[in-house]
Residue frames as a rotation matrix with the C-alpha (Angstrom) as fourth column:
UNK 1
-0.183 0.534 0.825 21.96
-0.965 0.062 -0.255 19.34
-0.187 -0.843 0.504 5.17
UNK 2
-0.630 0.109 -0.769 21.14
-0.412 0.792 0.450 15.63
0.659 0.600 -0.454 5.77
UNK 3
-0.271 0.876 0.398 18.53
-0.962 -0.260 -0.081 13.77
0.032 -0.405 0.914 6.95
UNK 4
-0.987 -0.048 -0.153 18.00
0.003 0.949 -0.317 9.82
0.160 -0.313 -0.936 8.30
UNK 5
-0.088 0.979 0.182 14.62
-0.993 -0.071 -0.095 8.32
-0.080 -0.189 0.979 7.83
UNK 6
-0.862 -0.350 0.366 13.91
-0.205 0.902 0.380 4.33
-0.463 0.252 -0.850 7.66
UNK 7
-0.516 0.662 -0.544 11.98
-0.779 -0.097 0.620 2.36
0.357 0.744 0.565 5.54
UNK 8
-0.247 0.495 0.833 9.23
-0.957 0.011 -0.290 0.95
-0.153 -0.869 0.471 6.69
UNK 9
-0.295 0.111 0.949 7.77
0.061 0.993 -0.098 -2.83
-0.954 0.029 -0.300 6.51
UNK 10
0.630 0.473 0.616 5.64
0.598 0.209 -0.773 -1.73
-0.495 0.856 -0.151 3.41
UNK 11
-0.045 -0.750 0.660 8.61
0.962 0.145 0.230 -0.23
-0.268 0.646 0.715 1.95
UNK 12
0.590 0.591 0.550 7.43
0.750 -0.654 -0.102 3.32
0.299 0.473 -0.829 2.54
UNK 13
-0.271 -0.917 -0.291 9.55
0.954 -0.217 -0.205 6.17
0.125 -0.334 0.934 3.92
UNK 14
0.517 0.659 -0.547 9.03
0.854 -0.438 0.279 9.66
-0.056 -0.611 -0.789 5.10
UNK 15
0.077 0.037 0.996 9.72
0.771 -0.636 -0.035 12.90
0.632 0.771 -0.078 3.76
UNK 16
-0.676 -0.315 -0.667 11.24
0.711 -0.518 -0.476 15.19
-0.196 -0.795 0.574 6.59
UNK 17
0.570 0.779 -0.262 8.50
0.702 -0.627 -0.337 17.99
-0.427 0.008 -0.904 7.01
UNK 18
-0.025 -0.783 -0.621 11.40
0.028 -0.622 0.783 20.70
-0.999 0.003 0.038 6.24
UNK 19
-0.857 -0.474 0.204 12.07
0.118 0.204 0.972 19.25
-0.502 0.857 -0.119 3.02
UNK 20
-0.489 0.635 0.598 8.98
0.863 0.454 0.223 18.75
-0.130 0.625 -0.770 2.09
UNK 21
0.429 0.375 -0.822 7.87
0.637 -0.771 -0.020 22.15
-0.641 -0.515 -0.570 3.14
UNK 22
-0.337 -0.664 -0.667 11.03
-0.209 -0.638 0.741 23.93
-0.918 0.389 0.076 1.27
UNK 23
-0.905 -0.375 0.201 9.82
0.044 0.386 0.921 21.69
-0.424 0.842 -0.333 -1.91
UNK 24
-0.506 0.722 -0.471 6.53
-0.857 -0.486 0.175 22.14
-0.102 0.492 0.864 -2.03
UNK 25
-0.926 -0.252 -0.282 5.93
-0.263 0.965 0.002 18.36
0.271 0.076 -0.960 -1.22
UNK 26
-0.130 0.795 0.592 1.71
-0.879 0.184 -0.440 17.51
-0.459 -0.577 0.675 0.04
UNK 27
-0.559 0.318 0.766 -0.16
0.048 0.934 -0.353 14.70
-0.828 -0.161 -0.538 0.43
UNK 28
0.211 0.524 0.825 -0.80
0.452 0.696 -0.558 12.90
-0.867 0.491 -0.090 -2.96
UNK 29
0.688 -0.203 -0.696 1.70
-0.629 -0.646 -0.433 14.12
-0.362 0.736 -0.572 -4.80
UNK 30
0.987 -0.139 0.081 2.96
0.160 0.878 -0.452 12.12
-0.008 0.459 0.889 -7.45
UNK 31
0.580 -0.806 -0.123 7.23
-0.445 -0.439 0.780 11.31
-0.683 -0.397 -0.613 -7.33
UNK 32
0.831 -0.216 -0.513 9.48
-0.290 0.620 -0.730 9.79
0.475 0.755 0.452 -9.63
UNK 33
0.572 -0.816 0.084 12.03
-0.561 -0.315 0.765 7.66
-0.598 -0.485 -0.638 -8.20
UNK 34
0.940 -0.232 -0.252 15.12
-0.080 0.568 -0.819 6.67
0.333 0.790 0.516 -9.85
UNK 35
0.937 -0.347 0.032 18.12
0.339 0.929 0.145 4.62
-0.080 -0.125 0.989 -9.17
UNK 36
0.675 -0.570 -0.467 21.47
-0.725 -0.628 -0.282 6.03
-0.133 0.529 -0.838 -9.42
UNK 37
-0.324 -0.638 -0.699 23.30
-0.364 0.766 -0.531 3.04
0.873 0.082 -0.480 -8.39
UNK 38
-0.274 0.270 -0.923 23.31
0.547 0.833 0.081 0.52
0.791 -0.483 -0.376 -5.33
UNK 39
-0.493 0.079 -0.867 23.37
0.846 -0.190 -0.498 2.92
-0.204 -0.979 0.027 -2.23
UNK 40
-0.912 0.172 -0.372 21.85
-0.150 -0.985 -0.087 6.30
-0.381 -0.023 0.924 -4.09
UNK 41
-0.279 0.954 0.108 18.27
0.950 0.291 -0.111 6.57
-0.137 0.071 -0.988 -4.78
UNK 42
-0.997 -0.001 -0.076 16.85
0.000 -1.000 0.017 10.34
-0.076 0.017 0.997 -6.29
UNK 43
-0.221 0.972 -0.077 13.38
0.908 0.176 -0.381 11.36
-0.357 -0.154 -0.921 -5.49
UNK 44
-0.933 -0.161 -0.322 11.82
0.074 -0.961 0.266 14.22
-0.353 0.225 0.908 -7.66
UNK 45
-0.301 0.951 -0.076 8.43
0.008 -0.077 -0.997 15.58
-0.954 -0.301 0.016 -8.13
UNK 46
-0.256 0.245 0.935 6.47
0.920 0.360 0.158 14.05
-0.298 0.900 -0.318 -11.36
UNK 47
-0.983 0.140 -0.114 5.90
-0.177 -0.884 0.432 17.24
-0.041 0.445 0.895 -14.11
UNK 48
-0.192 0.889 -0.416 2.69
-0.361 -0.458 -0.812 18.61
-0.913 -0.006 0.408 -14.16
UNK 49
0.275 0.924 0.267 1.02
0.511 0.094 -0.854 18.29
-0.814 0.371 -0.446 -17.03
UNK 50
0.783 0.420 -0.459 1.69
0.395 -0.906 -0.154 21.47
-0.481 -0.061 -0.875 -17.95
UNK 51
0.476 -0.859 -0.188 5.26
-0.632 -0.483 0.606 21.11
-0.612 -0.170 -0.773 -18.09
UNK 52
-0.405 -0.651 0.642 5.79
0.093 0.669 0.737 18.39
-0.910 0.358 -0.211 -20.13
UNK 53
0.322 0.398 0.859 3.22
0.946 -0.159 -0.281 19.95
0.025 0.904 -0.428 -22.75
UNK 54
0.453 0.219 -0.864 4.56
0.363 -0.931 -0.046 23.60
-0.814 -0.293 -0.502 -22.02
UNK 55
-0.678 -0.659 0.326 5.62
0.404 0.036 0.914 23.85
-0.614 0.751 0.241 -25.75
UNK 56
0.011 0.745 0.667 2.58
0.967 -0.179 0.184 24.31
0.256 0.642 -0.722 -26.90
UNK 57
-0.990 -0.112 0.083 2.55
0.110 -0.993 -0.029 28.01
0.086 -0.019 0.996 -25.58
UNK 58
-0.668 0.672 -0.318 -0.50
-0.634 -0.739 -0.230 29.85
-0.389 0.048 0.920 -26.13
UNK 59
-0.586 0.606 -0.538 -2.01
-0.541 0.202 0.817 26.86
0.604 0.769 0.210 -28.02
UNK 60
0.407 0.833 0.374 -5.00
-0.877 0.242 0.416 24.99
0.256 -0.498 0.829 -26.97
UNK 61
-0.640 -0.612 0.465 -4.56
-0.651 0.753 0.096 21.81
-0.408 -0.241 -0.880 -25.76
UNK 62
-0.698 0.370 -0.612 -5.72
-0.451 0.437 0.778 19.27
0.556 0.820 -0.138 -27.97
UNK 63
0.324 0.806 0.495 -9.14
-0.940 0.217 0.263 17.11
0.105 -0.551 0.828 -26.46
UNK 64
0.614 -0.204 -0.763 -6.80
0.048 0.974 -0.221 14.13
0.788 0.099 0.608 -26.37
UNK 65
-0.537 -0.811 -0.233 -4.76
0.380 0.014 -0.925 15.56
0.753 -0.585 0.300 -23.66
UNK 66
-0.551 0.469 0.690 -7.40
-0.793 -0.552 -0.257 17.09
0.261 -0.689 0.676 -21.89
UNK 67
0.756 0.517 -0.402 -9.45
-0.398 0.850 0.344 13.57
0.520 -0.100 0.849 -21.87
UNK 68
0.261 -0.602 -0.754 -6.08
0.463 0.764 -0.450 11.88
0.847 -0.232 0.478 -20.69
UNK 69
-0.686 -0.334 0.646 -6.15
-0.107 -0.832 -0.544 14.40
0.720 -0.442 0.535 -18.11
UNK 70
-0.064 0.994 0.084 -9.39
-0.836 -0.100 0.540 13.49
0.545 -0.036 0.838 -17.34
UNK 71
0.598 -0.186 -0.780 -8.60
0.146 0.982 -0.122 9.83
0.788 -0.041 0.614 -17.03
UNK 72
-0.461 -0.865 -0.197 -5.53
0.286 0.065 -0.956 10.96
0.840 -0.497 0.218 -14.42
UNK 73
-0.722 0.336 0.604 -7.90
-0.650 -0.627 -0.429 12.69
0.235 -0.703 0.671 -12.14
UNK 74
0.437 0.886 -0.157 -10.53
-0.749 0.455 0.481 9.95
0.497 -0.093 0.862 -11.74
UNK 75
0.310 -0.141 -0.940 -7.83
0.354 0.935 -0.024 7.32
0.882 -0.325 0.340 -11.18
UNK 76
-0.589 -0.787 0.181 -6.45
0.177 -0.345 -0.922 9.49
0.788 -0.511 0.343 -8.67
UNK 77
-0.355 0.450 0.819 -9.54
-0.874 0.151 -0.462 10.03
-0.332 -0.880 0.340 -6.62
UNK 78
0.748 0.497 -0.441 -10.31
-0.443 0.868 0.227 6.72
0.495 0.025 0.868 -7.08
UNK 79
-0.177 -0.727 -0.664 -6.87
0.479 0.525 -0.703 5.40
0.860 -0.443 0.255 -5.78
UNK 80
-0.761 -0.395 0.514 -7.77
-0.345 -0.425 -0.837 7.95
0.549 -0.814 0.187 -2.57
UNK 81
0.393 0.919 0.003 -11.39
-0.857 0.365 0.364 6.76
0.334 -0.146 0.931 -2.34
UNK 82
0.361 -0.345 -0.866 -9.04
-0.241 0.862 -0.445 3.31
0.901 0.370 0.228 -1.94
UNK 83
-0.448 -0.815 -0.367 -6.75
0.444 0.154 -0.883 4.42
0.776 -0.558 0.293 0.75
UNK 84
0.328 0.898 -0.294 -9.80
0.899 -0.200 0.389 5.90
0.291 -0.392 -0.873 2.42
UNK 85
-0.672 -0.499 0.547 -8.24
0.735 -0.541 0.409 9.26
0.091 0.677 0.730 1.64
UNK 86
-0.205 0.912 0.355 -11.70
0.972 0.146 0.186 10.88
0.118 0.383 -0.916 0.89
UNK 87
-0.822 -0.306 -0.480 -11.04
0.411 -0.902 -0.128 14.32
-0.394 -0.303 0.868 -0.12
């Protein structure tokens, strides 16, 4: 399947509902995009937390990752508190 969206003036772009729907895409989730070369461009949803510590298994998570956790969630409603957002 393919899909034709443009980018706007501020360089944003739009996420067919479909897709976003099939992926599990909402508003103020975080993406990673990355270059493949001049005309390709991959967009993929940033790991949780969870998933990039999901080694730890069963163990606690240390109070440095839970603080830096802490820190992610303030700037984040702060950056919505920004965009007037205001969940």
């Amino acid at each position: 399947m393919e899909y034709k969206t443009r980018v706007s003036s501020k360089g944003q772009i739009v996420i067919p509902k479909e897709i976003r729907d099939k992926l599990g895409y909402r508003e103020g989730i975080e993406v990673v995009l990355r270059p493949v070369d001049d005309t390709k461009l991959i967009i993929e949803r940033a790991p949780k937390l969870t998933e990039l510590f999901g080694f730890l298994g069963e163990a606690r998570i240390s109070n440095v990752l839970l603080k830096e956790r802490e820190r992610e969630v303030k700037a984040e409603k702060e950056r919505e508190r920004e965009l007037g957002l205001g969940r």
